[in-house]
C-alpha positions in Angstrom: 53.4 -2.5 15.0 53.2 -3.7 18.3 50.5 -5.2 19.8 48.2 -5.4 16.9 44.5 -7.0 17.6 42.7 -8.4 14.6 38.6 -8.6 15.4 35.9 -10.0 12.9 32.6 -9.6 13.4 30.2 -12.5 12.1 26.4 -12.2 10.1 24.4 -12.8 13.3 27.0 -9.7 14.9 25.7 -7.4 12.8 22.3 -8.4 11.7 20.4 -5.4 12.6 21.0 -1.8 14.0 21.2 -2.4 17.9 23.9 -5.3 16.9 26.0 -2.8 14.9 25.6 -0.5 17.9 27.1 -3.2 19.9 29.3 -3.9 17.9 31.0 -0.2 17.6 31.4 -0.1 21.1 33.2 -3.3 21.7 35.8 -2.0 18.3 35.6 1.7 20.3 36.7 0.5 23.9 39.4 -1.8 22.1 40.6 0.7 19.9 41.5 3.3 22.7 43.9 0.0 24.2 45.9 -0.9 21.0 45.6 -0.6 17.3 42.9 -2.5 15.9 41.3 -3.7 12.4 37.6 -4.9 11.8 36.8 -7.3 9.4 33.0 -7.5 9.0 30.8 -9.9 7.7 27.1 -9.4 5.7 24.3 -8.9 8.0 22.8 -11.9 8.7 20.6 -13.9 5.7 21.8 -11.2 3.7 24.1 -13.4 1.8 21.4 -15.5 0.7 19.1 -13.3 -0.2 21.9 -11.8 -2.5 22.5 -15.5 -4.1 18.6 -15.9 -4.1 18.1 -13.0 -5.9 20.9 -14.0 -8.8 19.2 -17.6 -8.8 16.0 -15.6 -9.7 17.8 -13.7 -12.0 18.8 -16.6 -13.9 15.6 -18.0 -14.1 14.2 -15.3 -15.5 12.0 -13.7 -12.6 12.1 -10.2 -12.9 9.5 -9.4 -10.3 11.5 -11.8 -7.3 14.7 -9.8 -8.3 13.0 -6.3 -8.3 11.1 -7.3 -4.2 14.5 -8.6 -3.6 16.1 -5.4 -4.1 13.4 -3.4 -2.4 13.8 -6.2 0.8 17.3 -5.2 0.7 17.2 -1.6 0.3 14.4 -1.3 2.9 16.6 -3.1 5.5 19.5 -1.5 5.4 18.3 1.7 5.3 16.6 1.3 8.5 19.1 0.2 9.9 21.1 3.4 8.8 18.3 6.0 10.1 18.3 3.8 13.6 22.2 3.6 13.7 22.6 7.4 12.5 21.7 11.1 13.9 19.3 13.0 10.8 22.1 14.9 9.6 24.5 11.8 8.7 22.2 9.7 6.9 22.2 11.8 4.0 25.7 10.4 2.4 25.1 6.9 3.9 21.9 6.3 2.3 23.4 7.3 -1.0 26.1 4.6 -0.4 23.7 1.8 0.3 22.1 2.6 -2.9 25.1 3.0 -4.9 26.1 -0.7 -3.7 22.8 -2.0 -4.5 22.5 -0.3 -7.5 25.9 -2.0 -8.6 24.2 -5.0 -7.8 21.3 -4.2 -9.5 23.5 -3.9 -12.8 25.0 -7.4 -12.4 21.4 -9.2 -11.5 20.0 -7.7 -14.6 22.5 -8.7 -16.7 22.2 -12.2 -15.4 18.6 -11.8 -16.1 19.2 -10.9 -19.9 21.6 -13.8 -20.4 20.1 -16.6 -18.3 22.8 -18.0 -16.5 24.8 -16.6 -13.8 28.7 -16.5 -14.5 30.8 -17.3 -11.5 33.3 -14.0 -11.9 29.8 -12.1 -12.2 28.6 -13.6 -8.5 31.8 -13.2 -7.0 31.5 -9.3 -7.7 27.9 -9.3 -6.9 27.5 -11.1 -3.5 30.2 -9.1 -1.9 27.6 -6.2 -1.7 26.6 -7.8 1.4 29.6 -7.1 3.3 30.5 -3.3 1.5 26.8 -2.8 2.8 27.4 -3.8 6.3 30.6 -2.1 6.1 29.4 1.2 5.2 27.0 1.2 8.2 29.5 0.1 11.2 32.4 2.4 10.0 29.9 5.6 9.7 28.6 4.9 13.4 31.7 4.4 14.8 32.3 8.2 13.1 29.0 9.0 14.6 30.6 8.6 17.6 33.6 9.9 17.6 36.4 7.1 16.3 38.3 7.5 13.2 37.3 4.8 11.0 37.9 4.2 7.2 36.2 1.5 5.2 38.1 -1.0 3.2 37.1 -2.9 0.4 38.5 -6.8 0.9 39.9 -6.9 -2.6 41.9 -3.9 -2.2 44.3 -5.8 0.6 43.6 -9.6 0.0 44.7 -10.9 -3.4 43.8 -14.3 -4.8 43.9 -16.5 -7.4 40.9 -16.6 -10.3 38.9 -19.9 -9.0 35.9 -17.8 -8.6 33.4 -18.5 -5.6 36.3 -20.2 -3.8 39.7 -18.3 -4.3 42.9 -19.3 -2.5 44.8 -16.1 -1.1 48.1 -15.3 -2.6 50.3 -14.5 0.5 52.6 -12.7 -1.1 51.1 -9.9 -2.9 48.8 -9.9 -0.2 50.8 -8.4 2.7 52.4 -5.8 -0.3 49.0 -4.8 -0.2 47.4 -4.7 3.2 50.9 -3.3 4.3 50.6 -0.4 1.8 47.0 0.8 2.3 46.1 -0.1 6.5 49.7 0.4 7.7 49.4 3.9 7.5 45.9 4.2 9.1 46.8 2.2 12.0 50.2 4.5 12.2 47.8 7.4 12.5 45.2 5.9 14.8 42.7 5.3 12.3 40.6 1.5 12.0 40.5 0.4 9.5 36.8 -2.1 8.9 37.2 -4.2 6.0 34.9 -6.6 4.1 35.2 -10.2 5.1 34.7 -13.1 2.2 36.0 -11.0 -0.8 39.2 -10.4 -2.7 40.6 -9.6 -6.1 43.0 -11.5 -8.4 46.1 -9.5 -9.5 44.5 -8.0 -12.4 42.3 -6.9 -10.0 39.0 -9.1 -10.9 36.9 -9.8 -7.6 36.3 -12.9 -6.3 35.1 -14.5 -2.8 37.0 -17.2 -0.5 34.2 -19.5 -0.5 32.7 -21.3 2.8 33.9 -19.3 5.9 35.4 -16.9 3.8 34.7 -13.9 6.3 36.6 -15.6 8.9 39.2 -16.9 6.4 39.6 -13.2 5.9 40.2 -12.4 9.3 43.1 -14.8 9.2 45.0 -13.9 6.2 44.8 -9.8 7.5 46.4 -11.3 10.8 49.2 -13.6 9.6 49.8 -10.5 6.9 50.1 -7.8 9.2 52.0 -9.9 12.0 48.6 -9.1 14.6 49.0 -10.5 17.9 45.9 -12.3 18.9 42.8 -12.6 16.5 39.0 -12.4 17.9 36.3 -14.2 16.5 32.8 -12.4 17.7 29.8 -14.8 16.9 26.8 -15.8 18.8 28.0 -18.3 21.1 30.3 -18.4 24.4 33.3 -20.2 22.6 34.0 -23.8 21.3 31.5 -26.0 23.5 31.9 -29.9 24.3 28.5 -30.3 22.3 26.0 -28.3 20.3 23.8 -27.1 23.4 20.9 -27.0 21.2 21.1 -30.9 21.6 23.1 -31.3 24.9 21.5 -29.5 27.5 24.6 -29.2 29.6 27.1 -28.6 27.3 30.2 -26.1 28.4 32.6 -24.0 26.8 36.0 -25.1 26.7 38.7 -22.7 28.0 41.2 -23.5 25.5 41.2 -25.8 22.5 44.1 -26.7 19.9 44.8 -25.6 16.2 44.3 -29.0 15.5 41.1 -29.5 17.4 39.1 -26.9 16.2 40.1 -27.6 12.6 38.1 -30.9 13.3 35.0 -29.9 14.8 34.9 -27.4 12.5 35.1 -29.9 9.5 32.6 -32.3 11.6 29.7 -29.8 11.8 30.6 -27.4 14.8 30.8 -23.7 14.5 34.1 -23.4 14.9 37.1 -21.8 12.1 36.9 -23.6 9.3 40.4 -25.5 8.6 41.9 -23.5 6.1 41.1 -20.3 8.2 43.3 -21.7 11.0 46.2 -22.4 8.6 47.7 -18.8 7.9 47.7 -18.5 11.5 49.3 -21.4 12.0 53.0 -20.8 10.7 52.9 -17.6 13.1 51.7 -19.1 16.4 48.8 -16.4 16.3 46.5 -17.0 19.1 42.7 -16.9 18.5 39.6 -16.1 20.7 36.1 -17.4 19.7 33.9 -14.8 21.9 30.4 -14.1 22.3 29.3 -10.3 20.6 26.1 -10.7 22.7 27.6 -11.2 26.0 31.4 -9.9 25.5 32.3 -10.0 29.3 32.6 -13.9 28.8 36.2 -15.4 28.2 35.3 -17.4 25.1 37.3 -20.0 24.0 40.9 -19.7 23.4 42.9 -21.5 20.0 46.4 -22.0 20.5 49.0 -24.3 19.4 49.3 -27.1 22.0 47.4 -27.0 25.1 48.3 -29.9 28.7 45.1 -32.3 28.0 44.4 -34.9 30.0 43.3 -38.7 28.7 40.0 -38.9 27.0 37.9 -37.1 24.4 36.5 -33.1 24.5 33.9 -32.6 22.3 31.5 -34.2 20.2 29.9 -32.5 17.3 27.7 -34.2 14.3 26.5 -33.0 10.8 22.7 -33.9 9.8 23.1 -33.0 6.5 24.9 -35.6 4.7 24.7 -38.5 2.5 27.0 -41.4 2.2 27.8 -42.5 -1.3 29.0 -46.1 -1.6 30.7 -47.7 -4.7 31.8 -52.1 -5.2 33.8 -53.0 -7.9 31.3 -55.9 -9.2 34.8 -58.1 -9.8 38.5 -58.4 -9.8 39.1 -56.1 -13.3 40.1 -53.6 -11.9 41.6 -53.0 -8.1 39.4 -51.3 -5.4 42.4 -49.1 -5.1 42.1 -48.0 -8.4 38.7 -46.9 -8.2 39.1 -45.2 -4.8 41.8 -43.1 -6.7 39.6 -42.4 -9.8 37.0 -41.1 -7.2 38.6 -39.0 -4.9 40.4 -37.7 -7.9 37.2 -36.4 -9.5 35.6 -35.6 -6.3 38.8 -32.9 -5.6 38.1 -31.5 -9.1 34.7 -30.9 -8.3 35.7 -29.1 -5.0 34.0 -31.7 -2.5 34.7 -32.4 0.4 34.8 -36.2 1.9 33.9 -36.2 5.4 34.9 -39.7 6.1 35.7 -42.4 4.2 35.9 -46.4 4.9 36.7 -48.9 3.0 36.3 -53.2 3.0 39.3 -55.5 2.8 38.2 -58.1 0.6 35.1 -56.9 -1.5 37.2 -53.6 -1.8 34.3 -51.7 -1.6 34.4 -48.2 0.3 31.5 -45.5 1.3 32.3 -41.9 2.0 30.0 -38.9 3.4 29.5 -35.8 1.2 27.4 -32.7 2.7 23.8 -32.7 1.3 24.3 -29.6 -0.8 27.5 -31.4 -2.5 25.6 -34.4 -3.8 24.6 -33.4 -6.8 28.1 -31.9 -8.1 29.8 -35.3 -6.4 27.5 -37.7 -8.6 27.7 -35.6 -11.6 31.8 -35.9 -11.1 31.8 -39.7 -10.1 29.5 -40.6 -13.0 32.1 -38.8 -15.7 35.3 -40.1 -13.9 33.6 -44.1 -13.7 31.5 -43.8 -17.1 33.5 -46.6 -18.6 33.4 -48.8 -15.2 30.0 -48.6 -14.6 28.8 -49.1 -18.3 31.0 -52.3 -19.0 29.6 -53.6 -15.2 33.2 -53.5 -13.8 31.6 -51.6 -10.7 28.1 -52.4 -9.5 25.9 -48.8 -9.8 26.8 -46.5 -7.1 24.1 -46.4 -4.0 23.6 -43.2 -2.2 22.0 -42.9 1.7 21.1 -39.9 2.5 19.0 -40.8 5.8 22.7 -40.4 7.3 24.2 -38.4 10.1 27.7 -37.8 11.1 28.9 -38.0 14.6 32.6 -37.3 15.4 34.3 -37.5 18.7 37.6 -35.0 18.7 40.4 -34.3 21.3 44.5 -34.3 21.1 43.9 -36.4 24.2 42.4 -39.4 22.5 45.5 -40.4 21.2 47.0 -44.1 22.7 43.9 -44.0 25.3 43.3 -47.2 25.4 39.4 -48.4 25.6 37.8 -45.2 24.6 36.5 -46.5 21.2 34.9 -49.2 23.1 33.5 -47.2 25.7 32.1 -44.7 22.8 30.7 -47.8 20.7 29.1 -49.4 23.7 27.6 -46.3 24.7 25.7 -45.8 21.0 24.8 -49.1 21.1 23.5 -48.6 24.4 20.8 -46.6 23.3 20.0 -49.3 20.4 21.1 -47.5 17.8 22.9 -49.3 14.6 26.5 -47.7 13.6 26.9 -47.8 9.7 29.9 -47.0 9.2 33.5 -45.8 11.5 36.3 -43.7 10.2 39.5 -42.8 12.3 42.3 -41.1 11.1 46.1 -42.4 12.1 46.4 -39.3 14.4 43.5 -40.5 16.5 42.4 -36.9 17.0 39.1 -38.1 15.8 36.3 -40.6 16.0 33.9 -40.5 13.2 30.6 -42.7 13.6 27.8 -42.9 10.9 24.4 -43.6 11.9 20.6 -43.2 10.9 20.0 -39.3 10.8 16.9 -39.6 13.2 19.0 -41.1 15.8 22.0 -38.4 15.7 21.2 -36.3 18.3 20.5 -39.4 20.9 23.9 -40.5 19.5 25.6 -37.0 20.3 24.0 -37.3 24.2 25.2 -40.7 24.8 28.4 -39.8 23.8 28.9 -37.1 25.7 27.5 -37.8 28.8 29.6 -41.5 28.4 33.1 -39.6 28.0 32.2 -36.9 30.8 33.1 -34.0 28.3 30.9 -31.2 30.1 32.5 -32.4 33.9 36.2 -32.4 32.5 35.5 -28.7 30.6 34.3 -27.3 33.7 36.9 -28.7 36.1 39.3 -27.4 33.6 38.1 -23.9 33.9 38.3 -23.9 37.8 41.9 -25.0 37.8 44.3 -22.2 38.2 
């Protein structure tokens, strides 16, 4: 099928009735263009609420769980009788509290057993996105466009790591070929769930951080789409978080491999592995604005003419750098690096940036905040035997960190521009801790104290010019 647009709709998209509305009208005017599929995320804090409400449930707190539920209920049915003329609410209202009544079933049994069992929460916190679902596809019937909603795990099938599954291409595209095929053939669109799938014995489970937009990518590379449009709450990829640069602009286009790194470094941009089923086709990708959609956005392509120099900066708060020293010459720094990272993949953390010493062979590396725990619990087993015979000194966390990277494909053999972003940190008197690039020299990562981050990020970027070159960029025809 020719021409075929692939549009996902994020939490902050949806997160009440009048966004929905919104929402149906952009999927409505594009639908009478070309054949298009929705892929729809939870309305925002929904998902949390849901996880909240299991955490309670494990704990044993029936009356949280129960006001949980109402909270949920109460919201999503007003959104229904705002969306919704009197005489359509009727089978709508039932859905919503079918869904929630699934969930219901699941949060009590969590509650009975005290602990939470990761194929359990995969099936339960999708009811955010069947919810949200249920609502855009039966206003977009309201007003007049044939629309079907689509349950993630009947099209996207994935391996059994519950709470982060890996998509199985294969059996994937059988599927979303066999079931939205035929709807788009007979002018029907399809709005699916973003963030859940099913293993082949049809278990459910969820795609983990960025899943809904992960989603999005799969349904494009499967069905061979043409372009793929990311509708958040933001004009496109900017040089800077404008929350903390003033002047920050959106970039008309950025690379694959661009975006993968701000994303990884704290910007709201794809996450990495969302990028990478799109990358094998060449499928271009539009970050856009749902709350102003006459603005360009930000285009993601393959490989773009840049010009010398870095284009964004971005920086993550949230971290905490974890440092280990073998305490003698026992056993090789190398050694231990391996052990770690080793145990640290097992536990599904992510390193942010990692450094290391020549001589001493010591090495620090950041973790996100919310990974600390599960990354000391996984270094302490993998290094028992090190640390209890004194072969390593104990391992020192920081968590008054902050994460600063410096990202563009135009970095690369500029010569000076490390020393120019140095000087211009140190400029405002601020220490760096610790400096990370990777051989590509796409990025620049700089550790520093967390309550001098955001001075860090403005030096940076008012140092390498990054709002002046985006918007010079954007007047050139």
């Amino acid at each position: 099928m020719n021409d075929l647009l692939v549009m996902k709709f994020g939490g902050t998209s949806v997160g009440s009735a009048e966004r929905i509305a919104s929402v149906s009208q952009i999927l409505s005017e594009e639908a009478r263009r070309r054949p298009v599929v929705a892929v729809v995320s939870a309305m925002s804090k929904v998902t949390d609420l849901l996880l909240e409400t299991l955490r309670r449930a494990e704990a044993g707190d029936a009356d949280d769980v129960r006001a949980n539920l109402q909270r949920l209920e109460e919201r999503h049915l007003t959104a229904c009788r705002q969306l919704l003329p009197p005489h359509a609410q009727p089978p709508v209202e039932d859905g919503i509290r079918q869904i929630l009544g699934e969930f219901e079933r699941i949060a009590t049994g969590i509650l009975m057993l005290g602990e939470r069992p990761p194929r359990s929460v995969d099936e339960a916190v999708a009811a955010g996105e069947r919810l949200s679902v249920l609502l855009v596809t039966a206003h977009l019937k309201a007003n007049g466009v044939r629309a079907e909603a689509i349950n993630g795990a009947e099209v996207i099938v994935t391996d059994a790591v519950f709470g982060n599954a890996t998509p199985l291409m294969e059996p994937t595209r059988a599927k979303a070929q066999a079931r939205l095929r035929p709807l788009l053939e007979a002018g029907v669109l399809p709005v699916v769930t973003g963030f859940n799938g099913a293993t082949v014995d049809g278990k459910p489970t969820t795609l983990g951080r960025g899943g809904s937009d992960f989603s999005a990518s799969i349904l494009a590379a499967v069905l061979e789409a043409s372009e793929l449009w990311i509708w958040t709450d933001v004009d496109g990829i900017m040089t800077a978080d404008p929350r903390i640069v003033p002047d920050a602009a959106v970039l008309e286009e950025v690379t694959y491999n661009e975006a993968a790194e701000l994303a990884y470094n704290g910007a709201k941009v794809l996450h990495p592995r969302t990028l990478a089923p799109l990358i094998e086709r060449q499928i271009p990708v539009w970050s856009k604005n749902s709350f102003a959609p006459d603005k360009p956005g930000t285009r993601i392509v393959p490989r773009i003419q840049v010009s010398n120099g870095a284009r964004a900066v971005t920086s993550l708060p949230h971290v905490a750098m974890i440092s280990i020293e073998p305490s003698s010459g026992v056993l090789s720094g190398a050694q231990i690096m391996g052990k770690a990272l080793e145990a640290l993949g097992r536990a599904n953390v992510e390193v942010l940036a990692l450094t290391s010493s020549s001589y001493r062979q010591a090495f620090c590396f950041l973790v996100r905040e919310s990974e600390l725990g599960a990354a000391m619990e996984a270094l302490e087993d993998a290094l028992l035997l090190e640390l209890e015979h004194g072969y390593v000194r104990p391992i020192e966390v920081d968590e008054e960190v902050g994460l600063l990277a410096v990202v563009g494909e135009g970095m690369r053999g500029t010569p000076g521009l490390a020393g120019r972003i140095f000087t211009a940190i140190s400029r405002e008197r601020i220490n760096i801790i610790a400096i990370a690039q990777g051989s590509s020299e796409l990025t620049i990562a700089v550790v520093v104290r967390r309550d001098e981050l955001e001075k860090a990020v403005r030096a940076v970027h008012a140092e390498c010019r990054m709002a002046e070159q985006a918007r010079a960029r954007g007047r050139t025809p």
